[in-house]
SERO-4910 file (N, C-alpha, C, O; in steps of 0.05 Angstrom, whole numbers):
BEGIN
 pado doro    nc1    nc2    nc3   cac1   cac2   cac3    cc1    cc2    cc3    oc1    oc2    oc3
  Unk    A   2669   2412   1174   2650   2421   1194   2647   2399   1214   2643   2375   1209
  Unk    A   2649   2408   1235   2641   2389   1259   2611   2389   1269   2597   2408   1276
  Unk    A   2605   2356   1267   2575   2349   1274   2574   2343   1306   2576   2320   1315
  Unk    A   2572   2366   1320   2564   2367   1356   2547   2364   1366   2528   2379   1362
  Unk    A   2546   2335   1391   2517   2331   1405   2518   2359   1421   2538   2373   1418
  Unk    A   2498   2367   1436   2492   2386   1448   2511   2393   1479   2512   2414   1491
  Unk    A   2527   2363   1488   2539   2373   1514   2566   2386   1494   2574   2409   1497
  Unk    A   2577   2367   1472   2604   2382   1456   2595   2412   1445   2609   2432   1448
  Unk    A   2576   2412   1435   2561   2442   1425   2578   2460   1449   2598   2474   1445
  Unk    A   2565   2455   1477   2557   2475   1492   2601   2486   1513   2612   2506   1523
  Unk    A   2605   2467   1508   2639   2466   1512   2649   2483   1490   2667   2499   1496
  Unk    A   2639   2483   1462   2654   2499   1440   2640   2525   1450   2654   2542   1460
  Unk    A   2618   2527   1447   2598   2555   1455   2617   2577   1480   2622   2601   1481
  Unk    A   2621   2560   1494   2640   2575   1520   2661   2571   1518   2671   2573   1541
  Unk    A   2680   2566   1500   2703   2584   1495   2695   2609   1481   2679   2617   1465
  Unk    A   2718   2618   1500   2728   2654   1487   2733   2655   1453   2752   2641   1444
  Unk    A   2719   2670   1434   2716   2684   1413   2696   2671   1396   2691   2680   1374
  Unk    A   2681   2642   1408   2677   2631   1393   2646   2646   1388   2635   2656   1408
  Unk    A   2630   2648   1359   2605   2662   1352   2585   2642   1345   2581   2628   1325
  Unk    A   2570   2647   1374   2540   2628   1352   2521   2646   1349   2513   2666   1361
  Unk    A   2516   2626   1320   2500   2634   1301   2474   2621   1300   2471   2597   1293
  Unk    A   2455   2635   1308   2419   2621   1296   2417   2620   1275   2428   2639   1264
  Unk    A   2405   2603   1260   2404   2609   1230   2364   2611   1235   2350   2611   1215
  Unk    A   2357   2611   1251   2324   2609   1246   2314   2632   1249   2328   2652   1251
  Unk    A   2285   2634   1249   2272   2659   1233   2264   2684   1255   2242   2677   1262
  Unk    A   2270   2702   1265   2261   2716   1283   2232   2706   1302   2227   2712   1326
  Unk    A   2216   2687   1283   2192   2685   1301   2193   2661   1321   2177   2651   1337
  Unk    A   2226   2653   1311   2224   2623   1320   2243   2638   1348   2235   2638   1372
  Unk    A   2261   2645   1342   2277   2666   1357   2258   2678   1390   2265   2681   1413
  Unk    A   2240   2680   1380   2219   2694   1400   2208   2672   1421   2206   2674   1446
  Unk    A   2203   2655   1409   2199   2624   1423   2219   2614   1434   2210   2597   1449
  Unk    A   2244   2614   1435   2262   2598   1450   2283   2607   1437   2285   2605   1413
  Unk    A   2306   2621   1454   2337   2623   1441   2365   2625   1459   2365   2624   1484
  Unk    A   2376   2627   1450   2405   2621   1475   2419   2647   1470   2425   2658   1449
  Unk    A   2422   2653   1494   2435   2689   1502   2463   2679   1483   2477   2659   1478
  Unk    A   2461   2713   1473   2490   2716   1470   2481   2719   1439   2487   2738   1425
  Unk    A   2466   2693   1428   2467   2686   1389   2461   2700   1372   2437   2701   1371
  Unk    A   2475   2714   1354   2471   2731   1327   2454   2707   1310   2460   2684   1303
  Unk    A   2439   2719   1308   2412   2710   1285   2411   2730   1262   2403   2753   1258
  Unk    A   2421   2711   1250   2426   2715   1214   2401   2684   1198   2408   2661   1194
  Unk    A   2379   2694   1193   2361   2671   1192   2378   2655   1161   2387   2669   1143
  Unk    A   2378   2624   1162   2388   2617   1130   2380   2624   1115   2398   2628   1099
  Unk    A   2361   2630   1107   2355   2650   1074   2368   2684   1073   2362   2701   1055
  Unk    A   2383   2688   1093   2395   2708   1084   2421   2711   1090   2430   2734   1091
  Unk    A   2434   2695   1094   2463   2682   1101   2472   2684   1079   2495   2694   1081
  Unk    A   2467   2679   1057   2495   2685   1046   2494   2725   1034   2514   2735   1025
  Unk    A   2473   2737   1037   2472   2766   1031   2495   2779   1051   2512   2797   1046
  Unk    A   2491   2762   1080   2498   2771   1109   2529   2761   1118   2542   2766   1138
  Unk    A   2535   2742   1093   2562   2729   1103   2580   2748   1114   2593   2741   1134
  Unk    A   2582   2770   1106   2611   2797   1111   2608   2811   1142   2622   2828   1154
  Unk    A   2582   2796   1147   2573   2808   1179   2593   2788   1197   2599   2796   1220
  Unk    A   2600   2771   1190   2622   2748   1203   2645   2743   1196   2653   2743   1173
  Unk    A   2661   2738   1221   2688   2734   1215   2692   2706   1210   2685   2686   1223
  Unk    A   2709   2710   1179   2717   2670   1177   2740   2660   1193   2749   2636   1195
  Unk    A   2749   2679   1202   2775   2663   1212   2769   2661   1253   2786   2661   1271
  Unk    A   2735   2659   1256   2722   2659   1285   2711   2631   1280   2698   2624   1260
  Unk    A   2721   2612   1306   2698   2596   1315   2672   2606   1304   2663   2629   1304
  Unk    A   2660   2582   1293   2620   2589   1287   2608   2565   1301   2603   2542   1293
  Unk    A   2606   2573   1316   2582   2544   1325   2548   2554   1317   2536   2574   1324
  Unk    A   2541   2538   1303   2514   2543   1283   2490   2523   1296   2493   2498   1299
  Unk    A   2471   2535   1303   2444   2523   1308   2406   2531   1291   2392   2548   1280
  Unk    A   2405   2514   1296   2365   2521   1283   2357   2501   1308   2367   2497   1330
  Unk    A   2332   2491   1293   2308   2479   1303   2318   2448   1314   2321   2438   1337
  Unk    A   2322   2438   1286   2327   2409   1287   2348   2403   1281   2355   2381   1287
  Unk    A   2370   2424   1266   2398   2410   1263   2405   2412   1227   2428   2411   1218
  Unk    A   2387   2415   1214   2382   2413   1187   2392   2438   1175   2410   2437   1158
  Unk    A   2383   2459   1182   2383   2482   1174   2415   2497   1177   2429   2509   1161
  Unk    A   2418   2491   1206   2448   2500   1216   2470   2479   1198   2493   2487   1197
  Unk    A   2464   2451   1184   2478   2447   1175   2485   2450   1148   2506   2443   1139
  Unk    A   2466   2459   1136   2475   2477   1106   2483   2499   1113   2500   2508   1097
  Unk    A   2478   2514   1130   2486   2541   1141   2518   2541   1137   2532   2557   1125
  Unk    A   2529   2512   1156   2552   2506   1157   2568   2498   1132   2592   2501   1134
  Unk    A   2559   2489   1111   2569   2481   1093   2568   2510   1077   2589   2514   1065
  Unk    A   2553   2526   1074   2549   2554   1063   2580   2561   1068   2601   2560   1055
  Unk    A   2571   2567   1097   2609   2579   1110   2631   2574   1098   2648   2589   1088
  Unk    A   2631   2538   1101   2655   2530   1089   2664   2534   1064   2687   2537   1056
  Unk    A   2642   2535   1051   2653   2539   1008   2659   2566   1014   2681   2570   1003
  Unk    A   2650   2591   1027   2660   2614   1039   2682   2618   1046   2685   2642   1049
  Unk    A   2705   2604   1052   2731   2602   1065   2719   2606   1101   2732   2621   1115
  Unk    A   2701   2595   1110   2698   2593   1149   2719   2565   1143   2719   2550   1123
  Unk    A   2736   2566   1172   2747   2536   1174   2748   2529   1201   2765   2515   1210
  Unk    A   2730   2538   1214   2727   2539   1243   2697   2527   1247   2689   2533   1270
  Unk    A   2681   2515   1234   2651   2515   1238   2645   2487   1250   2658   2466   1247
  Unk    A   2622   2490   1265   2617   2473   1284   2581   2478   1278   2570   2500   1277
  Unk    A   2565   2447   1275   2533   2454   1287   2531   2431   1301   2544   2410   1301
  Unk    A   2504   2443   1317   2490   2420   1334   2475   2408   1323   2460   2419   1307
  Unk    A   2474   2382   1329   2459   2361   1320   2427   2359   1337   2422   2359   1361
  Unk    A   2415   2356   1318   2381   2356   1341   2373   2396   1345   2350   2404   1344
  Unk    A   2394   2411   1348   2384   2440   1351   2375   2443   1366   2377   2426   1384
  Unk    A   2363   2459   1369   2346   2476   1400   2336   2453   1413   2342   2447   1436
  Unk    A   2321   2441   1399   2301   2421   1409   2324   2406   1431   2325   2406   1455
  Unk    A   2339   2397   1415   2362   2368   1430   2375   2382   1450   2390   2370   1466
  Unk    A   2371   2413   1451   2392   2426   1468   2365   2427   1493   2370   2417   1516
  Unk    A   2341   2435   1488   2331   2439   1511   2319   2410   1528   2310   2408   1551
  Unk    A   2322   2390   1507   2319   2364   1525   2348   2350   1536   2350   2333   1554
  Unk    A   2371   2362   1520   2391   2348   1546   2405   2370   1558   2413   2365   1580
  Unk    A   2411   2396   1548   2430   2411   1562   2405   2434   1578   2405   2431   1603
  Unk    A   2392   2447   1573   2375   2467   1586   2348   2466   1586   2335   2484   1573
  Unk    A   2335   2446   1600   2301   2444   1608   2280   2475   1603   2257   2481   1595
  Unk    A   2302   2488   1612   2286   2515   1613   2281   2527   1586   2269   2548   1581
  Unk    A   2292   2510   1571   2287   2532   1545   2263   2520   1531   2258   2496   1530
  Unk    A   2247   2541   1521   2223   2531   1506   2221   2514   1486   2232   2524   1467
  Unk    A   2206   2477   1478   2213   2463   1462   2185   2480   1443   2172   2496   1455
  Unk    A   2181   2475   1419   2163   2481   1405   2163   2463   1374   2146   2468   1357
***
């Protein structure tokens, strides 16, 4: 799994096929989130694994970085070999890559 600051995050994010994944909870979802992301919250990731393709780019985010990276390690014992999270999460994304997004 690749550990991505938020400008490498956002380079993998915009290539073509690649899927990000929220792993946080719909309410957090509501407070601040990045277009485009299938939110599969981590406590139900591995029920939800078959909703994803392993052989797709995953770039994986939460809050702080913690969550997306067991998410990522989930994947991997899964056969994903494409997985990528951000380091810091939403938070680190809205203080260096997008101001506009809500910190909480």
């Amino acid at each position: 799994m690749q550990n991505l600051a938020p400008d490498a995050f956002q380079a993998l994010i915009d290539r073509p096929g690649t899927v990000l994944l929220d792993v946080r909870t719909p309410e957090e979802i509501a407070l601040a989130a990045l277009p485009g992301a299938v939110n599969i919250p981590l406590g139900e990731l591995g029920q939800r694994i078959g909703e994803l393709n392993p052989s797709a780019a995953i770039a994986v985010l939460c809050h702080h970085g913690v969550r997306s990276e067991m998410a990522g390690r989930l994947l991997e014992r899964n056969g994903f070999t494409d997985v990528a999270h951000l380091i810091g999460g939403i938070d680190a994304w809205s203080q260096l890559v997008d101001p506009t997004v809500p910190r909480y």
